[in-house]
N, C-alpha and C positions, 0 to 999 in steps of 0.2 A: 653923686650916687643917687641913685631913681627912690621914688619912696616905697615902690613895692619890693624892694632889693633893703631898704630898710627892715621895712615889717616883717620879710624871711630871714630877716640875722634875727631879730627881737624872739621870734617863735624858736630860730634852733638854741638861742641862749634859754627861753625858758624851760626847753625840755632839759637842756645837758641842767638846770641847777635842780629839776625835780631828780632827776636820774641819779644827781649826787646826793641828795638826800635820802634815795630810796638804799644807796647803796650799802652804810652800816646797817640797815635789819636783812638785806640778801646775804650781808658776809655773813650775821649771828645763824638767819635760816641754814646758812651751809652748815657752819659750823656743828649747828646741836643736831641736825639729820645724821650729818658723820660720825658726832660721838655716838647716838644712838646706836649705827649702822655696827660700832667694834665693840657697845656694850662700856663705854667709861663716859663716869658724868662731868662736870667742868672745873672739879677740885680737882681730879687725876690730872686732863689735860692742861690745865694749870701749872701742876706739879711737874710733870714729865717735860714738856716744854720750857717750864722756868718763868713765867706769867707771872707778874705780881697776882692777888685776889681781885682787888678793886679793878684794874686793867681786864681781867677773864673777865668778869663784869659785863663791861661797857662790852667789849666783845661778843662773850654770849646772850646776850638781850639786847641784840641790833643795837644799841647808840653810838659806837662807834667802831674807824678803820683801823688794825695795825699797823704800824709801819713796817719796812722791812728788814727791821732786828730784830722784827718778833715771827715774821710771818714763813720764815721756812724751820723757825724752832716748830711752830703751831702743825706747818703741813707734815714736818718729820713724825709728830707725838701724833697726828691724824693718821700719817699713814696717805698719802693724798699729795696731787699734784700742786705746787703754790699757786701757780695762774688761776689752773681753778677755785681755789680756795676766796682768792681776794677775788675775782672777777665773774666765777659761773661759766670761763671760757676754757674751751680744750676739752682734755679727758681727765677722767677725776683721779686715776689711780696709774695714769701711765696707759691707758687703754690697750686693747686686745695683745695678747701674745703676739709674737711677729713666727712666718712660719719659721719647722724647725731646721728646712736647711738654711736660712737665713739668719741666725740666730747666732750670736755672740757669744761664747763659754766662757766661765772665767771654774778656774782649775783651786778647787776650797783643800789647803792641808788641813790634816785632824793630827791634834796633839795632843797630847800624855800629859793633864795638867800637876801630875805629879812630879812633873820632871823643867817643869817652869823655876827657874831662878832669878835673881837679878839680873843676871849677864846674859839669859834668853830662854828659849823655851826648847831648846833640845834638837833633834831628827822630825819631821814630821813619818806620822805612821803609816799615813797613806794620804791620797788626795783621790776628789771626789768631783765628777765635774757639775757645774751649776750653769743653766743661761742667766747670764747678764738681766736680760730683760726680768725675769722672774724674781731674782735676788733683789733690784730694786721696786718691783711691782709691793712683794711680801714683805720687806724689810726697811724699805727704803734708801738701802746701799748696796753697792757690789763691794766696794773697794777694801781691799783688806781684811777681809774677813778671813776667820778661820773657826774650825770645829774645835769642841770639845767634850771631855763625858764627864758630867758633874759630880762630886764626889760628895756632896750635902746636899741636904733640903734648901726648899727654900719658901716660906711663906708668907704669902703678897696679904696686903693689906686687908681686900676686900674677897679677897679667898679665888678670882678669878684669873689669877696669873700665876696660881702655885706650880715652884720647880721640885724636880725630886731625885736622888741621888739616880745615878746612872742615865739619868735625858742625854742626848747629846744636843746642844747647843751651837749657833751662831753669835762669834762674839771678836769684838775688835779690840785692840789696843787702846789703852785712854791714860791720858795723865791727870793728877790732879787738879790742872788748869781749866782741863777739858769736863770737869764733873758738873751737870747741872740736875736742878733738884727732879727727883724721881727715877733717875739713871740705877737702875737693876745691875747692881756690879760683881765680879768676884774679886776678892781682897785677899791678900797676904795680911799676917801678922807670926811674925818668927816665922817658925815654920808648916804653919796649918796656912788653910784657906778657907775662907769663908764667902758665901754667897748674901749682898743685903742690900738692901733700898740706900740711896743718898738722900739725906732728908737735909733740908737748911734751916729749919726751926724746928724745935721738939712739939711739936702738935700733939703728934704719935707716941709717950711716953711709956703705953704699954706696949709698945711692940719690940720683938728681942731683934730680929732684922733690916736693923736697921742702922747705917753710921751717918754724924753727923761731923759739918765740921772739923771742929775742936779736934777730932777723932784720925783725922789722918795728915798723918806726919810719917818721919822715914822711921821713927820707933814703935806707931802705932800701927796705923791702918792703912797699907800705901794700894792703893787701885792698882790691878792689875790689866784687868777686860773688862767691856761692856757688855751683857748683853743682850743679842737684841730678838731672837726667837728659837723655837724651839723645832730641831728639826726634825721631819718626823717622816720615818724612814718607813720603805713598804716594806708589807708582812709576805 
């Protein structure tokens, strides 16, 4: 090997180890632009993605990278593409609409959550069509979702998520496997429903919306839906 065939390995090693270093504060720079961008600060995304605190940390104050058990929890609770999230590459949110004869529908039933039991959720009432591309841009899923019209309040933590009876709702199926901490759920117990935050440690002790734990079993609080926005229908 020639010595100037050397000295251009030595130069492209030292950029790729600055470029690695540069790269936990370009992840935190994404990251706190974007929370800014939807208005929640790094305890919410935290919570909703399931982050330990110390880990949100390192993350949001550039010291360090997620791995990828955290980082499509991070891009879901963002709202945001994962590539871009960890790298800066691509589009941030699924970019531009695609036009709309090209455009994929996925067909959303709306259901009578009164009529939701164990055994299922009844006739649907009507269906309503949705593009694909849109449902994940706004939501960050198509899949499985369905409508429904809320029959309680619901009051978020920091007053900027408040739900209210009669909203109609996008929301999916979840088990209690599936519950991670900040997950906005409707819940059975007997036979009411209730709408409330998943919390995994009592931080929040004055708040009434909220289950934790302990709390859901097949006598207490068993998860019904997730979920995940509020659809908001023209006037």
């Amino acid at each position: 090997m020639s010595k100037a065939s050397v000295i251009g390995s030595n130069k492209l090693d030292h950029r790729d180890d600055i470029l690695d270093r540069q790269a936990p504060a370009a992840f935190g720079e994404r990251l706190r632009s974007r929370a800014a961008e939807i208005g929640v600060g790094m305890a919410e995304i935290g919570r909703s993605s399931g982050v330990k605190k110390q880990s949100m940390s390192g993350y949001w104050n550039g010291e360090r990278l997620c791995g990828s058990d955290k980082l499509f929890a991070l891009s879901d609770a963002l709202r945001v593409n994962a590539r871009w999230l960890i790298s800066g590459e691509g589009p941030k949110s699924g970019g531009d609409l695609v036009a709309v004869e090209d455009a994929d529908w996925e067909q959303v039933p709306f259901f009578d959550l009164r009529n939701i039991t164990d055994t299922g959720k009844g006739e649907p009432l009507s269906w309503t069509p949705f593009r694909k591309d849109w449902l994940n841009r706004a939501l960050g899923t198509s899949f499985d979702l369905y409508l429904v019209r809320l029959l309680s309040d619901y009051r978020s933590k920091n007053g900027d998520r408040d739900l209210y009876e009669d909203d109609i709702v996008f929301v999916r199926e979840i088990t209690p496997g599936e519950l991670q901490d900040g997950h906005v759920v409707i819940w059975r117990r007997d036979q009411s429903l209730k709408v409330a935050r998943f919390a995994l440690s009592r931080r929040d002790r004055d708040e009434d919306d909220v289950i934790y734990p302990e709390e859901v079993s097949d006598d207490q609080f068993v998860p019904v839906c997730r979920i995940y926005g509020r659809y908001i229908q023209r006037m």
